[in-house]
SEPA-491720 format. One record per residue: residue in three letters; z, y, x of N, C-alpha, C in turn. Coordinates in nm, 3 decimals. Atoms other than C-alpha are relative to their C-alpha. Layout:
N
+-----+---------+---------+---------+---------+---------+---------+---------+---------+---------+
|  aa |     nc3 |     nc2 |     nc1 |    cac3 |    cac2 |    cac1 |     cc3 |     cc2 |     cc1 |
+-----+---------+---------+---------+---------+---------+---------+---------+---------+---------+
| ALA |       Z |       Y |       X |       Z |       Y |       X |       Z |       Y |       X |
...
+-----+---------+---------+---------+---------+---------+---------+---------+---------+---------+
REM end
This chain:
139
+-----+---------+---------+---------+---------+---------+---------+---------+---------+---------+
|  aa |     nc3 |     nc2 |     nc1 |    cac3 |    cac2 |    cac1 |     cc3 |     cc2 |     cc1 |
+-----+---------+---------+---------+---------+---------+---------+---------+---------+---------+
| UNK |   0.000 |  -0.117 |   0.083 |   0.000 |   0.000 |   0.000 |   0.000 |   0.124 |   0.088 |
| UNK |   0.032 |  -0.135 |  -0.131 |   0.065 |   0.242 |   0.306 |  -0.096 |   0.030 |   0.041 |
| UNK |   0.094 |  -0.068 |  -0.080 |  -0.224 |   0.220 |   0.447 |  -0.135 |   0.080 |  -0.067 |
| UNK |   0.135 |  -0.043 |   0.077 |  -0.486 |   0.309 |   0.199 |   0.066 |   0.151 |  -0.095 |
| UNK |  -0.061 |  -0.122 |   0.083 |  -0.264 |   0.607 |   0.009 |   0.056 |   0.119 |   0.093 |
| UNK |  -0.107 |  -0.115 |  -0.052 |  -0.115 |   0.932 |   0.119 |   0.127 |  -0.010 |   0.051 |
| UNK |  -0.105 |   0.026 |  -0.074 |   0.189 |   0.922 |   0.327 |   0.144 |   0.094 |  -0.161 |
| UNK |  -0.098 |  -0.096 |   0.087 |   0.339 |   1.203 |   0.039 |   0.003 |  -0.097 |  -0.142 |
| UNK |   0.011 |   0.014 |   0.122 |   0.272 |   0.991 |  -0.245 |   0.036 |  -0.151 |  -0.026 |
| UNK |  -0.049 |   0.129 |  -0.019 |   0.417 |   0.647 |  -0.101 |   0.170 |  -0.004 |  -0.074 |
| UNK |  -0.136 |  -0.011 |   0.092 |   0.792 |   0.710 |  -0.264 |  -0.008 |  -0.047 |  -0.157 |
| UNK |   0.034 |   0.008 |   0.160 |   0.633 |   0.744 |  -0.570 |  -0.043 |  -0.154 |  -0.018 |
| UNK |   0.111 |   0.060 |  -0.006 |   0.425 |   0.451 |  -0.529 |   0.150 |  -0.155 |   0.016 |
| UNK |  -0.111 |   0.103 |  -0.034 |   0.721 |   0.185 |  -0.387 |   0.107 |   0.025 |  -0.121 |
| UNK |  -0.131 |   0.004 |   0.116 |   0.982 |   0.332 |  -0.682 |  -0.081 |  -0.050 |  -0.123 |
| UNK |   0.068 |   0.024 |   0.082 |   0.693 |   0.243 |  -0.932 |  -0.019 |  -0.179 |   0.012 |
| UNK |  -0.075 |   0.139 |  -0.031 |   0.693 |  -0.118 |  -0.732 |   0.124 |  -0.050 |  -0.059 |
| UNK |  -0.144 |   0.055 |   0.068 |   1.038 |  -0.158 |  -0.803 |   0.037 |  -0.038 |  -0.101 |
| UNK |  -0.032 |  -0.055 |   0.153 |   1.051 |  -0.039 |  -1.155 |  -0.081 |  -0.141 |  -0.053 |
| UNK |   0.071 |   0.141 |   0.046 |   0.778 |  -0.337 |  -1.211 |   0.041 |  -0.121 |   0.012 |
| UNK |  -0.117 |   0.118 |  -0.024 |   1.004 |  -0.609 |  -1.035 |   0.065 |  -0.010 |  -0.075 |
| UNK |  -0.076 |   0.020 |   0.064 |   1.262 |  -0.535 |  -1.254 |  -0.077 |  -0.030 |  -0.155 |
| UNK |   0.104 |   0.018 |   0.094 |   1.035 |  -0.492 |  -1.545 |  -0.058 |  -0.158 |  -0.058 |
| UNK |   0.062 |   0.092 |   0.006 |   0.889 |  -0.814 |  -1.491 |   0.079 |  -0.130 |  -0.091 |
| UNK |  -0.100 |   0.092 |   0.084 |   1.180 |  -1.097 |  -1.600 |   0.020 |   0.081 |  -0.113 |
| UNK |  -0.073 |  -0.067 |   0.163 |   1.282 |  -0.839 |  -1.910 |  -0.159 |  -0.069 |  -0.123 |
| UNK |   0.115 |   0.043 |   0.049 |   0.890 |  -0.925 |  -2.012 |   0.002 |  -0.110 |  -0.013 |
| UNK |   0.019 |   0.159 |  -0.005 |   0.917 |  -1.275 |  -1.955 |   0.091 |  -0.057 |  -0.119 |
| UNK |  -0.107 |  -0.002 |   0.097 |   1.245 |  -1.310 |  -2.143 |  -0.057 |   0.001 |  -0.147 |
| UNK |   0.050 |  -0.051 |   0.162 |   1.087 |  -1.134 |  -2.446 |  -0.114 |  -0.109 |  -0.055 |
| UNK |   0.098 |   0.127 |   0.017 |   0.754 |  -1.347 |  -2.425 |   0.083 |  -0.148 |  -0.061 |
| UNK |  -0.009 |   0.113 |   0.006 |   0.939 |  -1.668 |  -2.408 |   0.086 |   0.036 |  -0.115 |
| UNK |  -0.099 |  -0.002 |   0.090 |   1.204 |  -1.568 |  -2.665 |  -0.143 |   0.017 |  -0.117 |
| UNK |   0.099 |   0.024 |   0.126 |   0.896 |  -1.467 |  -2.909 |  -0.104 |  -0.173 |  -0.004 |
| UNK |   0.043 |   0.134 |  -0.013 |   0.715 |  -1.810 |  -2.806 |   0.100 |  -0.146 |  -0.060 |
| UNK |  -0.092 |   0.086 |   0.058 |   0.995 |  -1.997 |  -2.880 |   0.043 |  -0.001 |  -0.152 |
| UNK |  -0.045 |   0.002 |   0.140 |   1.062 |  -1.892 |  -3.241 |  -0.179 |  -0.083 |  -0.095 |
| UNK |   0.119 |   0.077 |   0.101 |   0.698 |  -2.055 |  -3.325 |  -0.013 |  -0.106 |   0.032 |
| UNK |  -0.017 |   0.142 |  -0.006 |   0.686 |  -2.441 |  -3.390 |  -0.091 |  -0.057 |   0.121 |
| UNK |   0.081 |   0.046 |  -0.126 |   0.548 |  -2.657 |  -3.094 |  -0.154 |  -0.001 |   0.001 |
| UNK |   0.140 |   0.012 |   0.045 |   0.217 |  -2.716 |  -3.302 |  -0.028 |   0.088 |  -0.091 |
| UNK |   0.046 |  -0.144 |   0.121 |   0.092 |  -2.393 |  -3.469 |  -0.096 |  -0.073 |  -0.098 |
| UNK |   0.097 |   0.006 |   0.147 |  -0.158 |  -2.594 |  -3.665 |   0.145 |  -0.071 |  -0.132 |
| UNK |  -0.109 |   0.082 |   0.038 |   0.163 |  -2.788 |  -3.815 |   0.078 |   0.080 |  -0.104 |
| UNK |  -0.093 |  -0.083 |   0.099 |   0.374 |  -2.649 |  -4.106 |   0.170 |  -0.059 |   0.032 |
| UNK |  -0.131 |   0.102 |  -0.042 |   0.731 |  -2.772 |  -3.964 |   0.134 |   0.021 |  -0.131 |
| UNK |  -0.112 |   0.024 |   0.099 |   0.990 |  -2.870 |  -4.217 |   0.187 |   0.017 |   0.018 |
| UNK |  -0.182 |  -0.036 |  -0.091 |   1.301 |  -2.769 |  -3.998 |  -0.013 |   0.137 |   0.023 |
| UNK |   0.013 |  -0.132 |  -0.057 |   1.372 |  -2.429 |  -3.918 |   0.011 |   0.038 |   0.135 |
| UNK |  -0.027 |  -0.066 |  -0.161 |   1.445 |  -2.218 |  -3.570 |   0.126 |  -0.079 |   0.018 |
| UNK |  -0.129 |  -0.012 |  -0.041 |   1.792 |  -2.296 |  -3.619 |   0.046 |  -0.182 |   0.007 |
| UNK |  -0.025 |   0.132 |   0.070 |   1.778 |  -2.655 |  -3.667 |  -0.001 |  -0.083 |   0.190 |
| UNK |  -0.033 |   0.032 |  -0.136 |   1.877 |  -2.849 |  -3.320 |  -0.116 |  -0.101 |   0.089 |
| UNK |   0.148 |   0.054 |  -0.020 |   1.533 |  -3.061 |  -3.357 |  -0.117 |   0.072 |   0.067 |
| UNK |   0.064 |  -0.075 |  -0.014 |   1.344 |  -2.778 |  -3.319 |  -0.085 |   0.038 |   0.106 |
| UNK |   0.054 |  -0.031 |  -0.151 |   1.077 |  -2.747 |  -3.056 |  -0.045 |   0.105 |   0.028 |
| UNK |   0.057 |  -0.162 |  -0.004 |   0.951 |  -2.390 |  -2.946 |  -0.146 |   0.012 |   0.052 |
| UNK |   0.117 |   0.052 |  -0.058 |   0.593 |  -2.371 |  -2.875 |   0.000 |   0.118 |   0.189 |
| UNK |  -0.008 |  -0.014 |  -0.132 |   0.701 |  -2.297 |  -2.486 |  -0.157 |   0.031 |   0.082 |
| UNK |   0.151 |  -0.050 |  -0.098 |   0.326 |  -2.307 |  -2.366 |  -0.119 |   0.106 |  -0.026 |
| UNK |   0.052 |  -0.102 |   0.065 |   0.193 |  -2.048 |  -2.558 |  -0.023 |   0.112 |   0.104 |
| UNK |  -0.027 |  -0.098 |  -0.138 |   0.354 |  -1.828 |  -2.282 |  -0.095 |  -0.047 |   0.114 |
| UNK |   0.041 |   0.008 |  -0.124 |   0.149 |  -1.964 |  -2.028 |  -0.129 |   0.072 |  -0.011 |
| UNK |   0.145 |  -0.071 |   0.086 |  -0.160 |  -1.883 |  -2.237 |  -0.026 |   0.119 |   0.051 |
| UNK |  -0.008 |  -0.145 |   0.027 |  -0.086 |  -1.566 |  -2.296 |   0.009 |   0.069 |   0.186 |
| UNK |   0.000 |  -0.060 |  -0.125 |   0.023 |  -1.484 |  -1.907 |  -0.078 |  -0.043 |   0.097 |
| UNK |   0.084 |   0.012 |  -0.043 |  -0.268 |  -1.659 |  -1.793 |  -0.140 |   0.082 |   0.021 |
| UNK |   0.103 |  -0.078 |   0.057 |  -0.521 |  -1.458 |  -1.983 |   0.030 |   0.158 |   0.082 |
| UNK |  -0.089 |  -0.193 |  -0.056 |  -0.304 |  -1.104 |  -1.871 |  -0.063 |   0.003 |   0.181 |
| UNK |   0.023 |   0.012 |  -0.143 |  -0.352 |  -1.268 |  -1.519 |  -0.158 |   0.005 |   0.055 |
| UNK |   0.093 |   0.005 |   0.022 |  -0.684 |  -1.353 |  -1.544 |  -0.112 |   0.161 |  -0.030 |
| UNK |   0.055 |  -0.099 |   0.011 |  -0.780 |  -1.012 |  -1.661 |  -0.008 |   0.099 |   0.134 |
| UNK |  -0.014 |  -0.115 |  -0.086 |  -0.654 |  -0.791 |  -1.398 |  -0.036 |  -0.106 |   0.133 |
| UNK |   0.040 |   0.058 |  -0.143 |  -0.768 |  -1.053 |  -1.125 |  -0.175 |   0.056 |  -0.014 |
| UNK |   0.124 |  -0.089 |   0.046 |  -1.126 |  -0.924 |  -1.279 |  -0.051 |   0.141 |   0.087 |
| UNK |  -0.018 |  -0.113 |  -0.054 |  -1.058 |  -0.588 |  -1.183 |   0.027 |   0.024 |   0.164 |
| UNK |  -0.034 |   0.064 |  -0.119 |  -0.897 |  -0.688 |  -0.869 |  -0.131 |   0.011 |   0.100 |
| UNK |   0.136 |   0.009 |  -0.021 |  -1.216 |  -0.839 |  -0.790 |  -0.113 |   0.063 |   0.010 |
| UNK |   0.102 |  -0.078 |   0.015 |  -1.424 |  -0.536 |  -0.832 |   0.013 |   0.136 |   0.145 |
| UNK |  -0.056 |  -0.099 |  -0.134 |  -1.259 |  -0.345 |  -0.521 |  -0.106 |  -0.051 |   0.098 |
| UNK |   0.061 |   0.094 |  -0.142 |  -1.457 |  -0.384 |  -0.224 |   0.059 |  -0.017 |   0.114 |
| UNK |  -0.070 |   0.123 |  -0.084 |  -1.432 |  -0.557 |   0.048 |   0.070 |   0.120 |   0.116 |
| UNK |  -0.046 |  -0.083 |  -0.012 |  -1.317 |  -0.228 |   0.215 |   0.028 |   0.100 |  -0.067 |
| UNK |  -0.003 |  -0.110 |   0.088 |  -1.163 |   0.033 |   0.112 |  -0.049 |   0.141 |   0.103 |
| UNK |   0.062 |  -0.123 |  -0.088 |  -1.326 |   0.406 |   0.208 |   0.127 |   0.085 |   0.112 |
| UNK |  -0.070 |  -0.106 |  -0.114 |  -1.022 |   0.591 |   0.393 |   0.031 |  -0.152 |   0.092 |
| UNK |  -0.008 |   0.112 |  -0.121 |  -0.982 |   0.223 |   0.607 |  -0.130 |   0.002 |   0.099 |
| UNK |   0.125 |   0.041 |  -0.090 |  -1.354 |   0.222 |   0.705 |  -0.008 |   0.120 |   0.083 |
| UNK |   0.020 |  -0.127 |  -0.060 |  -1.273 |   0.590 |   0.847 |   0.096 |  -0.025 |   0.112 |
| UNK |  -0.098 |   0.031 |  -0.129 |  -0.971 |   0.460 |   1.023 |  -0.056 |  -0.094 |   0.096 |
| UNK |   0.086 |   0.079 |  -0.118 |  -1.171 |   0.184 |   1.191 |  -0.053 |   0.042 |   0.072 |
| UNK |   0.102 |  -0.075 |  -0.126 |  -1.439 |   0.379 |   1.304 |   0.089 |   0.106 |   0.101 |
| UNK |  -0.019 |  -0.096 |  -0.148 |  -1.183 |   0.671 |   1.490 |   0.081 |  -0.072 |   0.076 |
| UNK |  -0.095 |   0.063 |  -0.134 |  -0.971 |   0.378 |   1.650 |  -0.109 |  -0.077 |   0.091 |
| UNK |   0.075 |   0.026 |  -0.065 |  -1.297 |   0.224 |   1.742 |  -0.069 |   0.123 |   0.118 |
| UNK |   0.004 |  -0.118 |  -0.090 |  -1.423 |   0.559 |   1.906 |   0.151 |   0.064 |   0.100 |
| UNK |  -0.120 |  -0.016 |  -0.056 |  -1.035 |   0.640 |   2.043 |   0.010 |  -0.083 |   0.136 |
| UNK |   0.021 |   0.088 |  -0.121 |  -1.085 |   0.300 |   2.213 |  -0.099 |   0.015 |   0.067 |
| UNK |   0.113 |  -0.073 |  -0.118 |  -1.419 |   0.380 |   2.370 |   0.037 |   0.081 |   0.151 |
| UNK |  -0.016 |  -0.107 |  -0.043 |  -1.296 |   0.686 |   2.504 |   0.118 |  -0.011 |   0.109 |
| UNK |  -0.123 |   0.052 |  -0.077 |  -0.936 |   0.561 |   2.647 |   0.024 |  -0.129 |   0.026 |
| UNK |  -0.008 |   0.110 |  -0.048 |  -1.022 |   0.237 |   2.769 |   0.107 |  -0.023 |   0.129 |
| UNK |  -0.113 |   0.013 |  -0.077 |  -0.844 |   0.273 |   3.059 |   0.127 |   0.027 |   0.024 |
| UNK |  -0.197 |  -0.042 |   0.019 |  -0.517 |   0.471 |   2.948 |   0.035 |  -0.125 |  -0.007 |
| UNK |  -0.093 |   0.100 |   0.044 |  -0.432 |   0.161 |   2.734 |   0.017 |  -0.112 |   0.082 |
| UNK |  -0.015 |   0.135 |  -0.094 |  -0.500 |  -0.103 |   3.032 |   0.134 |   0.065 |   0.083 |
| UNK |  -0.075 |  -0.070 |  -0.128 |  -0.265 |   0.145 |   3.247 |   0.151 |  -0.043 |  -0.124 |
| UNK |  -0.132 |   0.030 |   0.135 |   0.016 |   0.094 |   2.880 |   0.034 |  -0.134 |  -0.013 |
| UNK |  -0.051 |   0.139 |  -0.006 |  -0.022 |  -0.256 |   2.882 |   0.064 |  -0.050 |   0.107 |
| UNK |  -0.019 |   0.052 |  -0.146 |   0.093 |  -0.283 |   3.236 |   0.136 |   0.006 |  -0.043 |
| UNK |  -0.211 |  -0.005 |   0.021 |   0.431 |  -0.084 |   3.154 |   0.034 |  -0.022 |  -0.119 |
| UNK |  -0.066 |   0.006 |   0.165 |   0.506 |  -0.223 |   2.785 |   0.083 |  -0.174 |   0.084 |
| UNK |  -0.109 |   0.155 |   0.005 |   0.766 |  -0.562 |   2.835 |  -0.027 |  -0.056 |  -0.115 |
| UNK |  -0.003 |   0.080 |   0.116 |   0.777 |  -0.842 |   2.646 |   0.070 |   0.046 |  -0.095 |
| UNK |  -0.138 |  -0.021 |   0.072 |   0.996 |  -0.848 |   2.382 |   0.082 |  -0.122 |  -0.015 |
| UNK |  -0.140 |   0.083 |  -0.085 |   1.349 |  -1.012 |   2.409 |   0.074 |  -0.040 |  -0.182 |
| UNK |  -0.040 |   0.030 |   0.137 |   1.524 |  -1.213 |   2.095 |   0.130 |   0.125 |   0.019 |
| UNK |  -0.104 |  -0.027 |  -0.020 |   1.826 |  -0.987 |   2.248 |  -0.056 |   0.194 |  -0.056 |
| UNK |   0.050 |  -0.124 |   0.082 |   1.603 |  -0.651 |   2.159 |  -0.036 |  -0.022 |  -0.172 |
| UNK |   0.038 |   0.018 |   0.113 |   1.523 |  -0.788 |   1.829 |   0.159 |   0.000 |  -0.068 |
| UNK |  -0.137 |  -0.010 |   0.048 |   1.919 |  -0.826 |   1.738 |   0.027 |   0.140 |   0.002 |
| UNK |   0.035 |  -0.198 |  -0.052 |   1.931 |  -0.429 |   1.877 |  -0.047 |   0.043 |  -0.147 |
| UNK |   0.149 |  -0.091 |   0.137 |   1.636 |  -0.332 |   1.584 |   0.078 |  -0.076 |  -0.122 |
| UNK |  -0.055 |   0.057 |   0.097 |   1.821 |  -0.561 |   1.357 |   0.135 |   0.045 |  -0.056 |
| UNK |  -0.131 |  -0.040 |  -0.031 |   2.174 |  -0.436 |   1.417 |  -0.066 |   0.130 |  -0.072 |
| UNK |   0.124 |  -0.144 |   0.061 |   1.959 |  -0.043 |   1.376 |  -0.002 |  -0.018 |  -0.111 |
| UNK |   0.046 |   0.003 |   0.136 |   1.832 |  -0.136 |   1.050 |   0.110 |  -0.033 |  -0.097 |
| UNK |  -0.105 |   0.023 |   0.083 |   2.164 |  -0.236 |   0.896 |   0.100 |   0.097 |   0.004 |
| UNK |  -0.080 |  -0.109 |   0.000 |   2.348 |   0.082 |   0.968 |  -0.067 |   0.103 |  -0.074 |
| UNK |   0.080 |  -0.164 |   0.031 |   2.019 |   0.305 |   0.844 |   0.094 |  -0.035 |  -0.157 |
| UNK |  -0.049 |   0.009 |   0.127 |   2.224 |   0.377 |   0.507 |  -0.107 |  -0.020 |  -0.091 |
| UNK |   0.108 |  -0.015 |   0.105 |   1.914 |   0.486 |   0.293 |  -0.083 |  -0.138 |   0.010 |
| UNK |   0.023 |   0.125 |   0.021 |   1.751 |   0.161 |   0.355 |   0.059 |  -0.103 |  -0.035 |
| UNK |  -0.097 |   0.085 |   0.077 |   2.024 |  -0.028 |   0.291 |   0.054 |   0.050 |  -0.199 |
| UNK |   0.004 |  -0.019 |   0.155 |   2.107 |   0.131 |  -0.031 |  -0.130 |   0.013 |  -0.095 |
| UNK |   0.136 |  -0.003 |   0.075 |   1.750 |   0.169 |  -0.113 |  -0.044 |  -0.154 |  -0.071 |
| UNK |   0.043 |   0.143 |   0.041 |   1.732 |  -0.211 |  -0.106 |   0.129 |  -0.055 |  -0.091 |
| UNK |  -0.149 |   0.058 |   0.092 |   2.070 |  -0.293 |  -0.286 |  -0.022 |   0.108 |  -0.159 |
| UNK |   0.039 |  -0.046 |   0.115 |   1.963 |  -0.060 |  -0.536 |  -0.107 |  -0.093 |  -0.079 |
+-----+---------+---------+---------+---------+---------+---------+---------+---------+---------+
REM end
């Protein structure tokens, strides 16, 4: 999502993520709770009610239904191409960048170090003190 959008308009964009995560089970819930109040076989006239302990719910209905939903927007999906236009702009100036500073980055690779499981505990340790990320994600 970062890389193809505005750097100003990524907040928006990840709290709208979120909002859909949560979103998502409250939908499901509802689906299956309306799926369930109709008999297993809709052609069927059933002689028991909802409340009756026999009662089967037509459970696959839901799949139907969130197949089709899925199905649609994979459609759409599908209609993106195979790049997107502000990526094919970033390609081309890291391709020209590299041209141009071929040899800085051989001179960067010399002084960059591996990396150490003991620096990765470091960045790990880091990331559990940044507050706003931590409450961003516990939120």
């Amino acid at each position: 999502m970062d890389d193809n959008i505005k750097k100003s308009k990524t907040p928006a964009l990840v709290s709208v993520s979120y909002f859909l995560r949560m979103l998502g089970p409250a939908i499901g819930y509802a689906l299956a709770s309306y799926c369930l109040k109709l008999y297993i076989s809709p052609s069927m006239n059933p002689t028991i009610t909802n409340k009756d302990p026999r009662w089967l719910g037509a459970w696959w209905i839901g799949w139907l239904i969130l197949g089709l939903v899925l199905g649609f927007f994979a459609l759409f999906i599908g209609l993106f191409p195979k790049q997107l236009p502000r990526a094919a702009v970033r390609k081309r100036i890291a391709i020209e960048k590299q041209k141009l500073g071929m040899k800085l980055s051989e001179v960067r690779k010399e002084d960059e170090l591996p990396a150490s499981f003991k620096d990765m505990l470091k960045t790990f340790k880091r990331l559990l003190k940044n507050k706003i990320l931590m409450l961003n994600n516990i939120a």
